[in-house]
C-alpha positions in Angstrom: 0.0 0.0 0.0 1.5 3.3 -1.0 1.2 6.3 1.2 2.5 9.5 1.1 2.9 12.0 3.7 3.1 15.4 3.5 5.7 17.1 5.4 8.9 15.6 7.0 9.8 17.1 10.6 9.9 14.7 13.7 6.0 14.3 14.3 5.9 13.6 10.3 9.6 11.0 10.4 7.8 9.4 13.3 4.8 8.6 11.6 6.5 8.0 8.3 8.6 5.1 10.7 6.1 3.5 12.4 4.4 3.1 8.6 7.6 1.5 6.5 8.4 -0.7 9.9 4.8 -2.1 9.7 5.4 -2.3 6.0 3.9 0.4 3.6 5.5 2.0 0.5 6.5 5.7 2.0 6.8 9.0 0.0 7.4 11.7 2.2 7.2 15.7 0.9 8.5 18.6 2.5 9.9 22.3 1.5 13.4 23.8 0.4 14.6 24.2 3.3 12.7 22.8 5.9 12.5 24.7 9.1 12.3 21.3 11.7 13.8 22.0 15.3 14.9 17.7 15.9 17.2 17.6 13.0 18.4 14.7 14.6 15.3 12.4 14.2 13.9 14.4 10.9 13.9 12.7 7.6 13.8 16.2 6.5 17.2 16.0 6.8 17.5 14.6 3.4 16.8 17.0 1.9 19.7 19.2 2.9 22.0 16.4 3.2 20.9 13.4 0.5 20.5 11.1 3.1 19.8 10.6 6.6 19.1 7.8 9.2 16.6 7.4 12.2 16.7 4.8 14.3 18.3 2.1 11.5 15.9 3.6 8.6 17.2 5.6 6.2 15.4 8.3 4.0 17.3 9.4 0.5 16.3 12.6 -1.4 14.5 12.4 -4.8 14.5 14.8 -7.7 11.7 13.4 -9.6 8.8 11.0 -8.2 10.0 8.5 -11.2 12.8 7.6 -8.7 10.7 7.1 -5.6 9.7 3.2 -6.3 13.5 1.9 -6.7 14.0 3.9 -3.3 11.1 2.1 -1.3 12.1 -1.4 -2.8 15.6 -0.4 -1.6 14.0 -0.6 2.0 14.7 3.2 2.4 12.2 6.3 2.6 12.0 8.8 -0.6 11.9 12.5 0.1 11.0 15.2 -2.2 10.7 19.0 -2.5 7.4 19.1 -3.1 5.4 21.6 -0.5 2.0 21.2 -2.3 2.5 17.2 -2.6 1.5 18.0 -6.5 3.9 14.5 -7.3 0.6 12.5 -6.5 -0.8 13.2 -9.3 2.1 10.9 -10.7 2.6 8.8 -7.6 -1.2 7.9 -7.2 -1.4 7.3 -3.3 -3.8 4.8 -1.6 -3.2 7.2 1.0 -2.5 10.3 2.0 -1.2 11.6 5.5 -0.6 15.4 6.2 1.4 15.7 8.8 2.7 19.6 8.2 0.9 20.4 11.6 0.5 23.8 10.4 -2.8 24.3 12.8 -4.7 24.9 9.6 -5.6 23.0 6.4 -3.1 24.6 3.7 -3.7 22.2 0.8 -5.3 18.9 1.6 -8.8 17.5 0.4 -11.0 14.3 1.1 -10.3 13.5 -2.5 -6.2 13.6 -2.4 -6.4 10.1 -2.2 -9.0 6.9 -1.3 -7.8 7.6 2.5 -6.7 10.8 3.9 -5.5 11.5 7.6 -4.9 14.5 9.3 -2.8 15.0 12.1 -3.9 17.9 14.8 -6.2 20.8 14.6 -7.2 22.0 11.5 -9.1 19.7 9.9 -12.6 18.1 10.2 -13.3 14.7 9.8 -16.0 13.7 7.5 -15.3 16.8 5.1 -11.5 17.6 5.2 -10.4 14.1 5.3 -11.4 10.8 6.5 -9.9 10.9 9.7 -7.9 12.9 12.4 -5.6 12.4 14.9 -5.4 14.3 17.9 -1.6 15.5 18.4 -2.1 17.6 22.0 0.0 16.2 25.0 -2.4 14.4 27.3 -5.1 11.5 27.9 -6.7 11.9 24.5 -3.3 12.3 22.7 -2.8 9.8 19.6 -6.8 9.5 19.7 -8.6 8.7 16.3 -11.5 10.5 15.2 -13.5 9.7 12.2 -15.8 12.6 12.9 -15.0 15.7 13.8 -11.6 18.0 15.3 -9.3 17.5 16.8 -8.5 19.4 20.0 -7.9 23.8 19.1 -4.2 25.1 19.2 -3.4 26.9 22.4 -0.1 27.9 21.4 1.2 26.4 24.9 3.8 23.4 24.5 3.3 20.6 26.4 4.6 19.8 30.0 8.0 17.7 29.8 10.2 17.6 33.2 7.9 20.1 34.6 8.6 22.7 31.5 5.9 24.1 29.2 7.2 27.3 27.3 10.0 27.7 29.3 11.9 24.4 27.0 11.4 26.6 24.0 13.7 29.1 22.1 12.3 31.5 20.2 14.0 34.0 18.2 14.4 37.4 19.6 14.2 39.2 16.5 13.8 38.7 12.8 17.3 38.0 10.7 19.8 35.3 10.0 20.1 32.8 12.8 23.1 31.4 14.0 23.5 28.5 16.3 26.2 28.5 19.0 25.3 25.3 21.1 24.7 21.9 19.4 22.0 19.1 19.6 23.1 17.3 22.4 24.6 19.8 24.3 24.1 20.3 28.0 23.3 24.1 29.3 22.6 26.0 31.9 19.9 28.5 32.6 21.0 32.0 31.2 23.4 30.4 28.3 23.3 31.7 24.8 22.2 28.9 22.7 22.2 31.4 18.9 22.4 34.9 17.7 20.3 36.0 15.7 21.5 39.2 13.6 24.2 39.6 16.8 21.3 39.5 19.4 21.5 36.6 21.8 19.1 33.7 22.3 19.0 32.3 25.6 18.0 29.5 27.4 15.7 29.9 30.3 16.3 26.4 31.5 19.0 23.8 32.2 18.9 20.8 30.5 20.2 19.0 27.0 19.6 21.0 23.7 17.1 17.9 22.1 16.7 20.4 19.0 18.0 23.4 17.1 17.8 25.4 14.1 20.8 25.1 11.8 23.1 28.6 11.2 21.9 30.2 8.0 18.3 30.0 8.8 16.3 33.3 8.1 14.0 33.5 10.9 10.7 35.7 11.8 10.6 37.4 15.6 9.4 34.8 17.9 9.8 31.7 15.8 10.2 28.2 17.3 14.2 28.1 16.7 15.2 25.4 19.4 13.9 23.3 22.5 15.8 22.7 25.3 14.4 19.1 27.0 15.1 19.7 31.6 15.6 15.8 31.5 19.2 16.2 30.5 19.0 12.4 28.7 21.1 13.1 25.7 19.9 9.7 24.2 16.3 11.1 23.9 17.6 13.6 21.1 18.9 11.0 19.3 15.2 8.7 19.4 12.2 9.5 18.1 9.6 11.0 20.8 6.9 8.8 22.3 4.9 11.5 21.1 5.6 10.7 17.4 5.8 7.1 17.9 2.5 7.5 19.5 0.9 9.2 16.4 2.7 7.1 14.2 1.2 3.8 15.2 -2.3 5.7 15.6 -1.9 6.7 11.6 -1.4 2.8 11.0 -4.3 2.2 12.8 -6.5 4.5 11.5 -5.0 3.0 7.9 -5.8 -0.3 8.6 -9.2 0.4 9.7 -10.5 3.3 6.6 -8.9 0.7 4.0 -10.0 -2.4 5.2 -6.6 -4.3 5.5 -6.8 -7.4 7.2 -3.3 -8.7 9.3 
């Protein structure tokens, strides 16, 4: 069963896992240059770089969808610059998967594909797509609903080691962002993690830098530019979240159940 899904940060690469491990024929699409904070566990990644790894699978970059069946029956995940996921009307998903989490419906339609998922708030079940699936931190997270929307964007993170928005760096003001700490890194409260334009980024918080935007990236005032996780487990920005793997095996769910694949 071929799927494709649209958009390739770490929410996106751990859905797009949980799909190729339980077997399914992956395209994933994403921009230029993608803006993802986990490089480290981002099949977006490949698109910079050709080729990346997460967790033993391995996604290469693809200039034209031609290329993306010897990929998949290479065992590895194709990626392509394709914001708008136009390539399906080559690539002729049973499925489609947008996993952008934009908080909004930017380009997707019931009729992309004979299943479409949505992941987060945005969409309605039943018009948008086929199904959603609720990405907010919490009992209901992971949740499948074939009617209706998802929980609303509150624009607070969720709580991990007892941090909400204190975890994440935004920029301080619009220009040319440069990274001075790396993924992985331990810091203290009050360290300069970037510059952006010469003006300092700081961490509120102690704790390992799980994500990071690269040096080059133009950014807007308060854009999402890094995350700094209190648990200080440098492993965990090196693994996908439980988070994504969470949504990742709801989307197989939800595909089994909307296509009517038996195991």
């Amino acid at each position: 069963m071929k799927v494709l899904v649209k958009g390739a940060g770490d929410i996106a690469s751990g859905v797009a896992y949980q799909l190729h491990q339980a077997g399914f024929r992956v395209l994933m699409t994403d921009v230029e240059k993608p803006t993802s904070i986990r490089r480290s566990v981002c099949f977006s990644e490949a698109i910079v770089d050709g080729k990346t790894t997460v967790e033993g699978v391995t996604a290469v970059r693809i200039n034209d969808v031609s290329e993306a069946e010897r990929i998949i029956d290479a065992g590895m995940i194709p990626v392509i610059v394709d914001p708008e996921a136009r390539c399906n009307d080559i690539y002729r998903a049973d499925a489609v998967i947008d996993a952008i989490l934009a908080k909004e419906n930017l380009c997707t339609s019931i009729h992309d594909a004979p299943v479409v998922i949505a992941l987060g708030p945005g969409f309605c079940a039943g018009s948008d797509c086929h199904a959603v699936i609720e990405t907010m931190r919490g009992h209901t997270l992971g949740r499948i609903y074939y009617k209706g929307s998802a929980k609303p964007n509150t624009g607070i993170p969720g709580v991990i080691g007892g941090f909400s928005i204190e975890r994440i760096l935004r920029a301080p003001v619009a220009g040319t962002f440069e990274q001075v700490r790396q993924i992985g890194d331990l810091v203290e409260a009050g360290e300069v993690c970037a510059y952006v334009d010469g003006v300092p980024l700081k961490t509120s918080i102690a704790g390992v830098v799980r994500g990071i935007l690269p040096s080059g990236t133009e950014v807007t005032e308060g854009m999402k530019s890094g995350d700094v996780d209190p648990r200080g487990a440098v492993v965990n920005c090196y693994t996908i979240s439980d988070k994504a793997l969470c949504i990742g095996g709801a989307a197989v769910v939800a595909l089994l159940h909307l296509s009517g694949l038996k195991l």
